[in-house]
C-alpha positions in Angstrom: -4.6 68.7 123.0 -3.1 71.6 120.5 -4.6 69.3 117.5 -7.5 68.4 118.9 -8.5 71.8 119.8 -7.7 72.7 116.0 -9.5 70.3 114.5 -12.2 71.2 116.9 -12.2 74.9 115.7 -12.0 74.1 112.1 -15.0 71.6 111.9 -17.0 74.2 114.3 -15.9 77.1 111.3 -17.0 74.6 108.7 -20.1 73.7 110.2 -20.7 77.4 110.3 -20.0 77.8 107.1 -22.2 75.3 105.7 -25.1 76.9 107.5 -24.5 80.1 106.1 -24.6 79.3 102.9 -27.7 76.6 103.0 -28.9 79.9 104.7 -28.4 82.2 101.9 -29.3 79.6 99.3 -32.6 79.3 101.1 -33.1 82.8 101.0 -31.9 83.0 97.7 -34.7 80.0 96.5 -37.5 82.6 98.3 -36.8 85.6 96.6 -36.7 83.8 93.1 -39.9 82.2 94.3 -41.3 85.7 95.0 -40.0 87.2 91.5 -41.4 84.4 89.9 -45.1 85.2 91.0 -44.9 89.2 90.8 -44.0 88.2 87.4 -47.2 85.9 86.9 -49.3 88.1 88.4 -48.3 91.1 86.7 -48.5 89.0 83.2 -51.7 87.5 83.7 -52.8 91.4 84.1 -50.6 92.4 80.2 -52.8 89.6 78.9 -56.1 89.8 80.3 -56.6 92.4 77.9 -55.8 90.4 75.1 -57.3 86.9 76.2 -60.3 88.9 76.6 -60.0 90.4 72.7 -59.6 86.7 71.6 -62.9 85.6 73.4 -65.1 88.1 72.6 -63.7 88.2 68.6 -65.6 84.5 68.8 -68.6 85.3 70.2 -72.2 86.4 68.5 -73.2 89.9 69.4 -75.3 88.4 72.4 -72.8 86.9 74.5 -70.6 90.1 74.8 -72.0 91.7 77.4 -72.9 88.4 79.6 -72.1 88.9 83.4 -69.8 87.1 84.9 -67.9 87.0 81.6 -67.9 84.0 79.2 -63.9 83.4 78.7 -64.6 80.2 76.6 -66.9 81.3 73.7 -69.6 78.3 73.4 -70.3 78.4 70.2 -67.3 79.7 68.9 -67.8 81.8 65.4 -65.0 81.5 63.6 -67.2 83.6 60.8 -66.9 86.4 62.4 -63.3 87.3 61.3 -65.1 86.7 57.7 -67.0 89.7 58.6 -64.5 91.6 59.9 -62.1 91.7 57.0 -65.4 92.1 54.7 -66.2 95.4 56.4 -63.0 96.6 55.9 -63.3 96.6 52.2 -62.6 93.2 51.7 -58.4 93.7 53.6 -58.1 96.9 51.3 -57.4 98.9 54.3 -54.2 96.4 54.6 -52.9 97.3 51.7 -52.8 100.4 51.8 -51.5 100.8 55.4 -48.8 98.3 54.2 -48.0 100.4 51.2 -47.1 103.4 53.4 -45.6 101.7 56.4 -43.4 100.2 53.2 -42.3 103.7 52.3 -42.4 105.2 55.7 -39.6 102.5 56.3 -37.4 103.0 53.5 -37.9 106.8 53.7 -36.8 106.7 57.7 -33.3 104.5 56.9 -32.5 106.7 54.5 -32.8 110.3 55.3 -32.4 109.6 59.1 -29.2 107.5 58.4 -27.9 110.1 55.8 -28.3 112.8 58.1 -27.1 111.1 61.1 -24.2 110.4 58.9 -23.5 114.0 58.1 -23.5 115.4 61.7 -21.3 112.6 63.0 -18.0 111.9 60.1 -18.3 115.3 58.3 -16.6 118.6 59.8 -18.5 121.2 58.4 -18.8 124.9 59.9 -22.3 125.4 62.1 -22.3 121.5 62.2 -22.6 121.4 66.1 -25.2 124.2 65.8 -27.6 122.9 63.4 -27.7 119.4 64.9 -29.3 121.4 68.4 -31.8 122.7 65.7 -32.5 119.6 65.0 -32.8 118.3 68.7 -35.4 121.2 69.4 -38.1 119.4 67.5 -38.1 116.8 70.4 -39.9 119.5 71.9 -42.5 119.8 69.6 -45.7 117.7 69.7 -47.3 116.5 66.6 -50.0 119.0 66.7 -48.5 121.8 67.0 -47.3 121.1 63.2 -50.1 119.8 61.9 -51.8 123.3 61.5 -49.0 124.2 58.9 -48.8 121.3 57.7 -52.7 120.9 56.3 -52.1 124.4 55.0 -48.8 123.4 53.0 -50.1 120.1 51.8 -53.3 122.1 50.9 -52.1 124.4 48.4 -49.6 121.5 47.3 -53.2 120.1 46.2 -51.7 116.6 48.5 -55.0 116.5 50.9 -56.5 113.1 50.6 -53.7 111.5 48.8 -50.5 109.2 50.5 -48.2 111.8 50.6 -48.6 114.0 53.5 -48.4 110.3 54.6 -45.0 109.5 53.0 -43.1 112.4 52.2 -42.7 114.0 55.5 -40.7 110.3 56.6 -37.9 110.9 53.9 -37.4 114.3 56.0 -36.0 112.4 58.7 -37.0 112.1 62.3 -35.2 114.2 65.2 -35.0 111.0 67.3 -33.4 108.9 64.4 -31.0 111.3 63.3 -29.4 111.9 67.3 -29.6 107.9 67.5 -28.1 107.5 64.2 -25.3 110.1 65.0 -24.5 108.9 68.5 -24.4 105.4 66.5 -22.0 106.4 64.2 -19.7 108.4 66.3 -19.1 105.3 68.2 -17.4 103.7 64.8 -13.3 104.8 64.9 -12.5 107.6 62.1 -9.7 105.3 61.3 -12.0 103.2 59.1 -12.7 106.2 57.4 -8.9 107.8 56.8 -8.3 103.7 55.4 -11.8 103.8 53.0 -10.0 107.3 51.7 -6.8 105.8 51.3 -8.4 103.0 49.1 -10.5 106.2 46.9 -14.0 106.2 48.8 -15.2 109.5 49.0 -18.2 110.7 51.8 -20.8 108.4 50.2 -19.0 105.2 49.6 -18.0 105.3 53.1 -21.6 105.6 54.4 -22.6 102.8 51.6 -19.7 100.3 52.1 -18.1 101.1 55.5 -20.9 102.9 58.1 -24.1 101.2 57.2 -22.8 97.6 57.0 -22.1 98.1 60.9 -25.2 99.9 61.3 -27.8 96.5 61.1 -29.2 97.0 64.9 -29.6 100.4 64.0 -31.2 99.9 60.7 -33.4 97.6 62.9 -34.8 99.3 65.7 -35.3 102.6 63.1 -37.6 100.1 61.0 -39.5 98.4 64.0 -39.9 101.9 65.4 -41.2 103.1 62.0 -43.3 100.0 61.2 -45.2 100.8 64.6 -45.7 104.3 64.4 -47.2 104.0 60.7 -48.9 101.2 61.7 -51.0 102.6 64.6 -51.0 105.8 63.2 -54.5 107.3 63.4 -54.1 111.2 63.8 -52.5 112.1 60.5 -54.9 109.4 57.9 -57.9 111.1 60.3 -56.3 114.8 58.6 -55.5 114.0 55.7 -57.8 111.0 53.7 -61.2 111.7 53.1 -61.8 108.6 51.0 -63.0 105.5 52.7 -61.1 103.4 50.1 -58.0 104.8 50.8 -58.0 104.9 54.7 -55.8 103.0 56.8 -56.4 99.9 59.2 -56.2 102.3 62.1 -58.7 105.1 60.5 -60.9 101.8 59.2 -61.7 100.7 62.8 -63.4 103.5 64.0 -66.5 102.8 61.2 -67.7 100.0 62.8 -69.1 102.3 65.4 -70.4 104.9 62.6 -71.9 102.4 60.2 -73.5 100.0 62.8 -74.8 103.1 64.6 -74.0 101.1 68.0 -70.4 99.4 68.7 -70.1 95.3 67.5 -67.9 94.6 69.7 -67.8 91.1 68.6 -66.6 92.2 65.2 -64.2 95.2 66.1 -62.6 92.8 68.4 -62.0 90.5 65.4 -60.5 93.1 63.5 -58.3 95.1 66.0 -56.7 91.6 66.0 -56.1 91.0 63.0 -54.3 94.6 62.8 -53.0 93.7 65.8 -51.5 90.6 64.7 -48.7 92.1 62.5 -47.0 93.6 65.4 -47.1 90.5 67.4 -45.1 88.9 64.3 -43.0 91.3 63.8 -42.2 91.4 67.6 -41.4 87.5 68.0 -39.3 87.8 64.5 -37.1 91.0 65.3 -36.9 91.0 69.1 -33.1 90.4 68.8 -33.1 94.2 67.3 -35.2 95.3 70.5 -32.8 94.1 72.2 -29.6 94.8 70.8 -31.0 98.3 70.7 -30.9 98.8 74.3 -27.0 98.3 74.1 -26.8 99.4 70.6 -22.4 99.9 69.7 -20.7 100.6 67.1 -18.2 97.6 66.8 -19.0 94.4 68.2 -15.7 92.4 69.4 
């Protein structure tokens, strides 16, 4: 009777058991359900937006502003993108914003990097002082500096030229230099005493030792750069005056000024065609987005 009553109590546990987990699984199958279609939903809302952009790029000027909206252009007016790049000076406006994103870049990586480089391997008095100097211009806005700023470039005879543009990014940015320095003070100093050992003074351990270690860094300071030069439309709007030298972001807004009313059908076309640089660039370098989040110094 002792056995059976055993055997009794472990298949009643068991059957328990089971029930729990089939339980638990089930609820675990509803609440993946559930994330699933908050995440549907709340993507078919990110690219409404830009499904909508892509329509109305295609359509002729009198099919905009149909009600209910026409998703699927009929005609669709592939010409219209012709149009598009033709107002903007034939892609000039392209070129030129490429030509200071492609400074703006280099000029970030190497006076961010440099300077982040200083504050975190080399013991200088005031270091630790002048690095919260540097922190305070997180608290400035833009435009509180652009006042000085026209007046400097001014009298430097720089107003509608690229370098108001270009030189300020090989100042440094405050952001970059604490990332760069929190970066590097994760790398051991004992790299540094054996680079020494081997004759490499401050510099050749930043060239040979630091920066190789530093390519998600280098990474997320160029995305970040690429985007902010790239949709940069307050500083061109100060400081170019010249239509042939404005950027895609400062181009855009003469489709409204020239036409006199808005085409929506051709601004559409062109904001995505500037916008499709960034898509790129995300789907190509979205490794670096996310090894910034848990950006280290030394991997393994």
């Amino acid at each position: 009777m002792g056995v059976v009553s055993t055997e009794s109590t472990e298949s009643s546990y068991s059957s328990t058991r089971a029930k729990r987990l089939s339980s638990k699984k089930l609820q675990d199958n509803i609440l993946k359900t559930l994330y699933t279609c908050i995440m549907v939903i709340g993507s078919l809302f990110v690219l409404a937006p830009i499904v909508w952009m892509l329509s109305t790029s295609l359509k002729n000027d009198g099919a905009v502003m149909i009600m209910p909206p026409q998703w699927i252009p009929n005609p669709v007016h592939w010409r219209n993108y012709i149009d598009a790049i033709d107002f903007l000076d034939k892609g000039v406006v392209f070129g030129n914003t490429l030509f200071i994103v492609a400074l703006s870049i280099v000029g970030q990586l190497f006076a961010s990097t440099l300077a982040g480089f200083g504050f975190a391997r080399i013991q200088v008095p005031g270091r630790d002082l002048l690095f919260l100097l540097v922190l305070t211009g997180f608290m400035l806005p833009v435009q509180v500096t652009l006042i000085p700023q026209f007046i400097l470039f001014s009298k430097f005879g720089w107003i509608d030229t690229y370098y108001p543009l270009i030189i300020p990014e090989f100042m440094g940015a405050p952001f970059f230099i604490f990332l760069t320095r929190q970066f590097f003070l994760s790398i051991p100093l004992e790299m540094d005493e054996a680079a020494r050992v081997d004759g490499c003074g401050y510099f050749g351990i930043y060239m040979r030792i630091v920066l190789p270690l530093s390519k998600p860094l280098l990474g997320i300071i160029s995305i970040q750069t690429f985007m902010h030069a790239w949709n940069d439309f307050l500083r061109p709007l100060i400081f170019l005056h010249t239509s042939t030298k404005y950027t895609i972001a400062l181009a855009l807004q003469n489709f409204t000024a020239d036409y006199g009313m808005t085409p929506w059908h051709l601004l559409m076309a062109a904001t995505l065609t500037a916008l499709l640089p960034c898509i790129v660039l995300f789907f190509v370098a979205q490794r670096y987005f996310i090894q910034g989040i848990v950006i280290s110094g030394v991997k393994g």
